[in-house]
C-alpha positions in Angstrom: 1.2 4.7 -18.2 -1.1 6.3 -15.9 -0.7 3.7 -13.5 2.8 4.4 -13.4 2.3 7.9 -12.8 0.5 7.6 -10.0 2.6 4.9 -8.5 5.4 8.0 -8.7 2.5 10.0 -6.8 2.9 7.9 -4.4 -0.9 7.9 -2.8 0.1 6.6 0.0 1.8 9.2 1.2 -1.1 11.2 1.3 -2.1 9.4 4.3 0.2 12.3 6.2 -2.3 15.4 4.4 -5.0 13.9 6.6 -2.8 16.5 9.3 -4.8 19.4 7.6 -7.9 18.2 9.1 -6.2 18.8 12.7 -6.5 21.9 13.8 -10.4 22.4 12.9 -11.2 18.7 13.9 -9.8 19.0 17.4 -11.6 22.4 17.5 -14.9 20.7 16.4 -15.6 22.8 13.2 -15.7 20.2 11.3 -19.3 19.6 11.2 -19.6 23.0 9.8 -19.7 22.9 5.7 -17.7 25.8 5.0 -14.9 24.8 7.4 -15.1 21.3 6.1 -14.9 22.4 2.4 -12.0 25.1 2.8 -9.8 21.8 4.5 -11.1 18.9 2.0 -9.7 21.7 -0.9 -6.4 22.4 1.2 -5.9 18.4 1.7 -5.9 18.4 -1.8 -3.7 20.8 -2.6 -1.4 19.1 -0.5 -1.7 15.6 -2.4 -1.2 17.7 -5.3 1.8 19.6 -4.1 3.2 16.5 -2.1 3.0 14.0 -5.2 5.0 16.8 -7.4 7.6 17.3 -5.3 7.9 13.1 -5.1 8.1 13.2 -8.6 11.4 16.1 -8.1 12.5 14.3 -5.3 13.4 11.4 -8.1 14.4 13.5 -10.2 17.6 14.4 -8.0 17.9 11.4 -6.5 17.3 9.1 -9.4 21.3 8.2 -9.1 21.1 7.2 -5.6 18.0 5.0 -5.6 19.6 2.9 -8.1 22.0 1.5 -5.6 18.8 1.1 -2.6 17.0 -2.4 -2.5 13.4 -0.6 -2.9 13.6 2.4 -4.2 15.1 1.4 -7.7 11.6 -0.1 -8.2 10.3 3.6 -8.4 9.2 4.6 -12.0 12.0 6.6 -12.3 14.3 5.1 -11.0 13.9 1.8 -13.2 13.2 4.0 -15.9 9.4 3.2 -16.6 9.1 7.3 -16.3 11.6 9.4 -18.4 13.3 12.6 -16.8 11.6 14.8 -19.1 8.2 14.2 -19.0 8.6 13.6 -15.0 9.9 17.5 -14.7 6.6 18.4 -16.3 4.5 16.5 -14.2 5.8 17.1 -11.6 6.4 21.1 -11.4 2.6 21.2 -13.0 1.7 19.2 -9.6 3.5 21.9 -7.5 1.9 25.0 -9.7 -1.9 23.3 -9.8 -1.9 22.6 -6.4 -0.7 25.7 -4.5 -3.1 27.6 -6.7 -5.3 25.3 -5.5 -4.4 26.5 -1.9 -5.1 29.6 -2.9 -9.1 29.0 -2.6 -10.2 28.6 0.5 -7.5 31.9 1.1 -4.5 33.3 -0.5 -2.7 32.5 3.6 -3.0 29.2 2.8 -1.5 29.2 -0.8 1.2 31.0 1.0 2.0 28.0 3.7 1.7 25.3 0.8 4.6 27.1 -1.1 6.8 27.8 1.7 6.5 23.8 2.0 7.4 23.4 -1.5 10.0 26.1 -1.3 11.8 23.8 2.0 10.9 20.6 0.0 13.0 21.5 -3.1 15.6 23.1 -0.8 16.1 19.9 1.2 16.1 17.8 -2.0 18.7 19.9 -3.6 21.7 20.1 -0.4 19.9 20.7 2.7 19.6 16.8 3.2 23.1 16.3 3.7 23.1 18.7 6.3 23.2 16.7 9.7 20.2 17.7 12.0 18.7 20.1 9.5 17.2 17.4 7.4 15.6 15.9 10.2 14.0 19.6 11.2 13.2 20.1 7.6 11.4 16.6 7.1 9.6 17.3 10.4 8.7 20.8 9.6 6.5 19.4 6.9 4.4 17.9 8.9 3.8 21.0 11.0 3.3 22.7 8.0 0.3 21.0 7.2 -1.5 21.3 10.6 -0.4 25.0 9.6 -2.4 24.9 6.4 -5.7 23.4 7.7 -5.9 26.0 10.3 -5.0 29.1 7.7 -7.6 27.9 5.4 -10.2 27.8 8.0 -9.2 30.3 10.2 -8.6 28.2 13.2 -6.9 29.1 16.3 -4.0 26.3 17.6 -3.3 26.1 20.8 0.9 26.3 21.6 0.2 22.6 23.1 -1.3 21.4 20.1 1.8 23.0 18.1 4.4 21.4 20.5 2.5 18.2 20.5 2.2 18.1 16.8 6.1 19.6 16.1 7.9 16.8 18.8 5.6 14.2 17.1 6.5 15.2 13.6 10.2 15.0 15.1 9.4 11.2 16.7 8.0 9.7 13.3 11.1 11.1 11.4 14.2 10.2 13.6 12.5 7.4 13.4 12.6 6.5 10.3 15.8 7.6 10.3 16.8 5.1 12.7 14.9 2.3 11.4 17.0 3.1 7.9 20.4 3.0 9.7 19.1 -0.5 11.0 17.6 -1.8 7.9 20.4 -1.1 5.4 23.7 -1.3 8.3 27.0 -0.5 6.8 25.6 0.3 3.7 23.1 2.4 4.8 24.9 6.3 3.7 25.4 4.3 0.2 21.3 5.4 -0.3 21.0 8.2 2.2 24.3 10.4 3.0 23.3 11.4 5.5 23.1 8.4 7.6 26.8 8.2 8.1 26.3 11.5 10.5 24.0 9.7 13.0 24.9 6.7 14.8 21.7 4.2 16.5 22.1 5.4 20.5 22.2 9.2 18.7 18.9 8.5 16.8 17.5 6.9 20.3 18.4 9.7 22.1 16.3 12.0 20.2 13.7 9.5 19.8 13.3 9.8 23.5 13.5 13.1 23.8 10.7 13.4 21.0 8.5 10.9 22.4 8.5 12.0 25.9 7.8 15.6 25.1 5.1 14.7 22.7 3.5 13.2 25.6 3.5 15.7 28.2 2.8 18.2 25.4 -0.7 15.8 24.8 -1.5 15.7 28.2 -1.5 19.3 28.9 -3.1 20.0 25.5 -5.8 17.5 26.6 -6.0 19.0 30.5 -6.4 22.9 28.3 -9.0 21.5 26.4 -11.2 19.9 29.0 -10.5 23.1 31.0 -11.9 25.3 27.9 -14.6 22.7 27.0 -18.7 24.3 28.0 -19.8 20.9 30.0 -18.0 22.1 33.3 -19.1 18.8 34.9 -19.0 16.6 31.8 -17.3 13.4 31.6 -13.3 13.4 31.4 -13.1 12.5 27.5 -10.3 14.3 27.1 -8.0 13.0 30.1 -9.4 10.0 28.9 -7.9 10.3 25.2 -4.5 10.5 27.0 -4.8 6.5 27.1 -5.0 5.4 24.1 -2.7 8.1 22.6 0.2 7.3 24.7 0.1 3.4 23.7 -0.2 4.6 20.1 3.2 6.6 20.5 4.6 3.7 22.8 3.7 1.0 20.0 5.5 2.4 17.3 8.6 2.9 19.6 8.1 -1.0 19.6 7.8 -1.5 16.2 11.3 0.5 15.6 13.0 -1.2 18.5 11.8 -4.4 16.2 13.8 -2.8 12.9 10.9 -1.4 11.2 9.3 1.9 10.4 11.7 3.2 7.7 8.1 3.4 5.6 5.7 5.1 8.4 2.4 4.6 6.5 3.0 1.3 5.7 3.1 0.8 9.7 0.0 2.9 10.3 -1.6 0.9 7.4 0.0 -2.6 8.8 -0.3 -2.4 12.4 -3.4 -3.5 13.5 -2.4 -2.5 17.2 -1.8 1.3 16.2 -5.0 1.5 13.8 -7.0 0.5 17.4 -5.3 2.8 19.6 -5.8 5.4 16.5 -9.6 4.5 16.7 -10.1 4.5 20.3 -8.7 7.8 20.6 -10.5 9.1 17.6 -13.8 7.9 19.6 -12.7 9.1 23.3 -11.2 12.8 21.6 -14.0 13.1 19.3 -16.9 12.8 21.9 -15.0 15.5 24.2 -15.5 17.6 21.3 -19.6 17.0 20.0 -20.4 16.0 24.0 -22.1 19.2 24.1 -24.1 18.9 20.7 -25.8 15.8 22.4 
């Protein structure tokens, strides 16, 4: 049984929580223990928080993901998980982790139920609204950039918020669009709201997306190396632009190829974007501890 219930927790979507790190990493606080003890409690809080809203998410939709190819395989779905004891679980999930959130500083508690609060209210009508639901979706991700630096007390620069905001934007029109591909005509059988958006639509603002999440990077990158103390120190930063861009340009490929309506399975899949990942890690990361050696 509690295999099943954590198969409904869906781990791998935590993958997305590692946002909270964000802010502080690209900061360089994260070598500090109390910095890197307030985010590791917020990330988890979010797993927490993420995995009981999953588990309401289900709930409402259990009807729906009945009818989809993949998602009547979910525990409750197929009914391996009953509606009763999934309510439990689940609103205990939301409860335990915001109070959770609440450690490192109340702030941060605060931004982990304002992400419940828009979860439920997307789940409940807000994801038949066309456009909405994709600002909603990527709002999440924002949120939890949002979070890390609450909890820690970290400044964000406004390219770092536009970078991560358009990019949140990218990886869910994308999905989107790799949905609409995947299932075709019967595609607003499992999500309504894919009869609203046709493909060119979805490209549009996949373009739009990715193109300002790239100047956004650049200029973020160009700040940073700017505000960095080794005035004549090697151009890490610029440099990190590389390996960014064909991180973002990959994916494109992989949606122009029909996939991507499951983003971490393609960050866990694709080998190219897990090396582009880890270059820029390396190039970003030694812009940041450069000066500690």
């Amino acid at each position: 049984m509690l295999r099943v219930l954590l198969q409904e927790a869906r781990p791998k979507q935590w993958l997305k929580n590692v946002l909270v790190f964000a802010a502080p990493g690209a900061l360089g606080a994260l070598d500090e223990s109390e910095v890197l003890s307030k985010t590791v409690l917020v990330f988890v809080a979010y797993c927490l928080v993420s995995s009981g809203l999953y588990f309401w998410n289900d709930i409402l939709d259990v009807e729906a993901d009945r009818l989809h190819p993949k998602k009547s395989r979910r525990p409750i779905a197929s009914g391996r998980v009953g509606l009763g004891p999934a309510r439990i679980i689940g609103t205990a999930l939301v409860i335990g982790g915001i109070l959770l959130g609440a450690v490192p500083r109340v702030e941060s508690a605060a931004v982990l139920f304002l992400y419940a609060l828009l979860t439920f209210a997307y789940s409940i009508k807000l994801k038949h609204v066309v456009l909405l639901d994709l600002g909603l979706v990527a709002s999440g991700f924002v949120l939890r950039a949002v979070a890390g630096a609450v909890a820690t007390q970290t400044d964000m620069s406004r390219w770092f918020v536009i970078c991560i905001t358009f990019g949140s934007l990218f990886i869910v029109a994308g999905k989107r669009f790799a949905e609409l591909r995947e299932m075709g005509v019967d595609a607003s059988r499992t999500r309504a709201i894919l009869a609203e958006y046709t493909e060119p639509y979805l490209r549009l603002i996949i373009g739009v997306a990715v193109t300002t999440t790239m100047v956004a990077y650049c200029l973020w990158a160009f700040e940073s190396a700017d505000n960095s103390t080794l005035s004549h120190g090697f151009p890490y930063y610029e440099l990190s632009i590389v390996p960014m861009i064909l991180a973002v340009l990959r994916y494109v490929l992989v949606l122009e190829r029909g996939l991507g309506s499951a983003p971490e399975e393609v960050f866990v899949r694709d080998r190219h974007i897990q090396v582009f990942a880890a270059a820029w890690i390396v190039v970003y990361g030694l812009g940041v501890y450069a000066s500690s050696l």
